[in-house]
Backbone as CSV, one residue per row, in Angstrom:
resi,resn,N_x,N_y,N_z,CA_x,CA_y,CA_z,C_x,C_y,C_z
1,UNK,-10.269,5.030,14.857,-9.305,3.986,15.163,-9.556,2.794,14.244
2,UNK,-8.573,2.008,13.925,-8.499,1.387,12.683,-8.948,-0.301,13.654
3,UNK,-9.948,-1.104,13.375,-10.151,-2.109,14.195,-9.186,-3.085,13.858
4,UNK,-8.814,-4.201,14.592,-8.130,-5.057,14.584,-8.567,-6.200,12.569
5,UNK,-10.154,-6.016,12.854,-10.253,-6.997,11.943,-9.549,-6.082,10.523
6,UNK,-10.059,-4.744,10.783,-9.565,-3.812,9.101,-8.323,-4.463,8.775
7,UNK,-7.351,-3.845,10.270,-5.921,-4.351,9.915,-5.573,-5.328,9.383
8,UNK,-6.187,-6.260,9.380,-6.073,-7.374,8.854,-6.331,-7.648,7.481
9,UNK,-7.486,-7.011,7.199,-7.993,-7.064,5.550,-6.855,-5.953,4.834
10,UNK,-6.570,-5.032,5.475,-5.531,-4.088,4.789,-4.682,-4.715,4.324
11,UNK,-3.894,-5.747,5.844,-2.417,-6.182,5.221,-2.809,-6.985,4.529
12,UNK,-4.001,-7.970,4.228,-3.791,-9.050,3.102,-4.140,-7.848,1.952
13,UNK,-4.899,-7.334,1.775,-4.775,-6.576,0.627,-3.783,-5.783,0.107
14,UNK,-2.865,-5.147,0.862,-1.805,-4.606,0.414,-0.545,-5.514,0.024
15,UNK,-0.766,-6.953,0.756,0.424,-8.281,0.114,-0.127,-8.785,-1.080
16,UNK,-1.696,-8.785,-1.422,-1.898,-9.606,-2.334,-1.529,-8.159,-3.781
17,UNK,-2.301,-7.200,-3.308,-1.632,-6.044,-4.721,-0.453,-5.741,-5.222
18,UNK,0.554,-6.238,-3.869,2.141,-6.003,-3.854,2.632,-7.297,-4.677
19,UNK,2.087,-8.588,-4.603,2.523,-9.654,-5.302,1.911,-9.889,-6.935
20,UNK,0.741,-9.311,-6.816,0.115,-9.026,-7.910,1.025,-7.952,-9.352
21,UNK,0.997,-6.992,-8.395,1.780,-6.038,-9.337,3.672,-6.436,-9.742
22,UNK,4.207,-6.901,-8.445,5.586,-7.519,-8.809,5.208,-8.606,-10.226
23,UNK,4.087,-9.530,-10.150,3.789,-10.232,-11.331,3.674,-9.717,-12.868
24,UNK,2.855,-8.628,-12.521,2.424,-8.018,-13.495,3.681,-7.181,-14.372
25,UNK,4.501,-6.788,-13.162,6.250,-6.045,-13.555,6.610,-7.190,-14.327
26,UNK,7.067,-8.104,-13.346,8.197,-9.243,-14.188,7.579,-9.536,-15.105
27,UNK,6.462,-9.517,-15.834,6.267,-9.984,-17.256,6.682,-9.227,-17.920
28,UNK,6.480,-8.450,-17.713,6.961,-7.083,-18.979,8.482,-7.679,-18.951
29,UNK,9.001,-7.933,-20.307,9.989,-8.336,-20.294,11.076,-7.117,-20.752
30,UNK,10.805,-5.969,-20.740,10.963,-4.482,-21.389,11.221,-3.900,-19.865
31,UNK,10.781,-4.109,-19.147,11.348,-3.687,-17.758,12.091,-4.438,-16.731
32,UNK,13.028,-3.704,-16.551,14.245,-4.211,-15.791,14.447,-4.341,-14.306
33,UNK,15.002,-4.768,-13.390,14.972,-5.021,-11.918,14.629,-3.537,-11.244
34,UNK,15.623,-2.700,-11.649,15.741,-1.186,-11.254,14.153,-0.534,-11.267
35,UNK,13.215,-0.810,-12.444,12.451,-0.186,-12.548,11.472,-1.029,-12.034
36,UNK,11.418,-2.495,-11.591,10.269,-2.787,-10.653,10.412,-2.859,-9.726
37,UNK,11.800,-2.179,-8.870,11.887,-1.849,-7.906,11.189,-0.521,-7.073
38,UNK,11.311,0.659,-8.225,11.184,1.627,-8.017,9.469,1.921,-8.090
39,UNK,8.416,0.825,-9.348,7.622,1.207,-9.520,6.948,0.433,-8.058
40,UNK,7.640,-0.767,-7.922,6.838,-0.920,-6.774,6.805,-0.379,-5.386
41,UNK,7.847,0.947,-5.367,8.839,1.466,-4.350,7.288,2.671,-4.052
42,UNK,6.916,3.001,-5.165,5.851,3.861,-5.030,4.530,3.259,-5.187
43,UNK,4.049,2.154,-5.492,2.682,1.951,-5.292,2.635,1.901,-3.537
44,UNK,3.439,0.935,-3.122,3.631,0.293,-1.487,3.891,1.771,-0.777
45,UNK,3.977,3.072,-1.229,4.496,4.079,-0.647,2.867,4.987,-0.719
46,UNK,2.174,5.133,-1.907,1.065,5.498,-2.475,0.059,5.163,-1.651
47,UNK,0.154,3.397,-1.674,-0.608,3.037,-0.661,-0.923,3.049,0.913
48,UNK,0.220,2.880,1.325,0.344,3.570,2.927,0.374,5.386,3.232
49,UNK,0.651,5.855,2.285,0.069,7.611,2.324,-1.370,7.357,2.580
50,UNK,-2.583,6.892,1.361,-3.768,7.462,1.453,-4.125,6.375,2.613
51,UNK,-3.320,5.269,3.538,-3.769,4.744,4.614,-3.926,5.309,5.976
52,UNK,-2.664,6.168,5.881,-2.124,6.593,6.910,-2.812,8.452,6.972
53,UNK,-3.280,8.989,5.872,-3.949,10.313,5.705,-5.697,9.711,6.071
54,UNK,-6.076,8.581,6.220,-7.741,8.258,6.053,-7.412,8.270,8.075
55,UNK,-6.561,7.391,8.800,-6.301,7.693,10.101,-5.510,8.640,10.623
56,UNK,-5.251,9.647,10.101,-3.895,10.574,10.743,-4.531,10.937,12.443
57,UNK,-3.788,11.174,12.813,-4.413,11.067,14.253,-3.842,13.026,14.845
58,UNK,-4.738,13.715,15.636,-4.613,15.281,15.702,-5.099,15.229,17.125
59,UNK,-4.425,15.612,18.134,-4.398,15.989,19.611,-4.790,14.481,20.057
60,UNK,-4.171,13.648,19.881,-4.496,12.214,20.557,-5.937,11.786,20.418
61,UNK,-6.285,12.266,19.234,-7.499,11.568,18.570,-7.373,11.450,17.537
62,UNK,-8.477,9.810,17.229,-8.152,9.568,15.553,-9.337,10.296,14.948
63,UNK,-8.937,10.675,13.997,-10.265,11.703,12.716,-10.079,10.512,11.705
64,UNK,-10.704,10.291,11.174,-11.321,9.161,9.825,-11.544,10.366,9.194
65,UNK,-10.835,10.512,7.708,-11.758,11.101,6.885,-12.134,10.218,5.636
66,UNK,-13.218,11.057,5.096,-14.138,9.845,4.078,-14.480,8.764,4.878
């Protein structure tokens, strides 16, 4: 089970990488709205997979793996 404090360090870490990387997009001045939409469509997607596979939960218990 994921403790209250994790949750917390998760979501700031997943807002600060999400604002980070939108930064890192809009500079590239070679990439366009469409494509930092999409690239950020899959990090924020990437990232909640290997979140949500480390707690997947199997007969009303949580398994942690790693």
């Amino acid at each position: 089970m994921m403790t209250p404090s994790y949750q917390g360090f998760v979501t700031q870490m997943l807002v600060a990488n999400a604002f980070t990387t939108i930064q890192l997009l809009l500079a590239d001045s070679r990439s366009d709205a469409s494509t930092v939409e999409e690239n950020l469509r899959v990090f924020v997607s990437d990232a909640l997979t290997g979140l949500l596979d480390r707690y997947r939960v199997t007969d009303n218990q949580a398994e942690v793996s790693g």
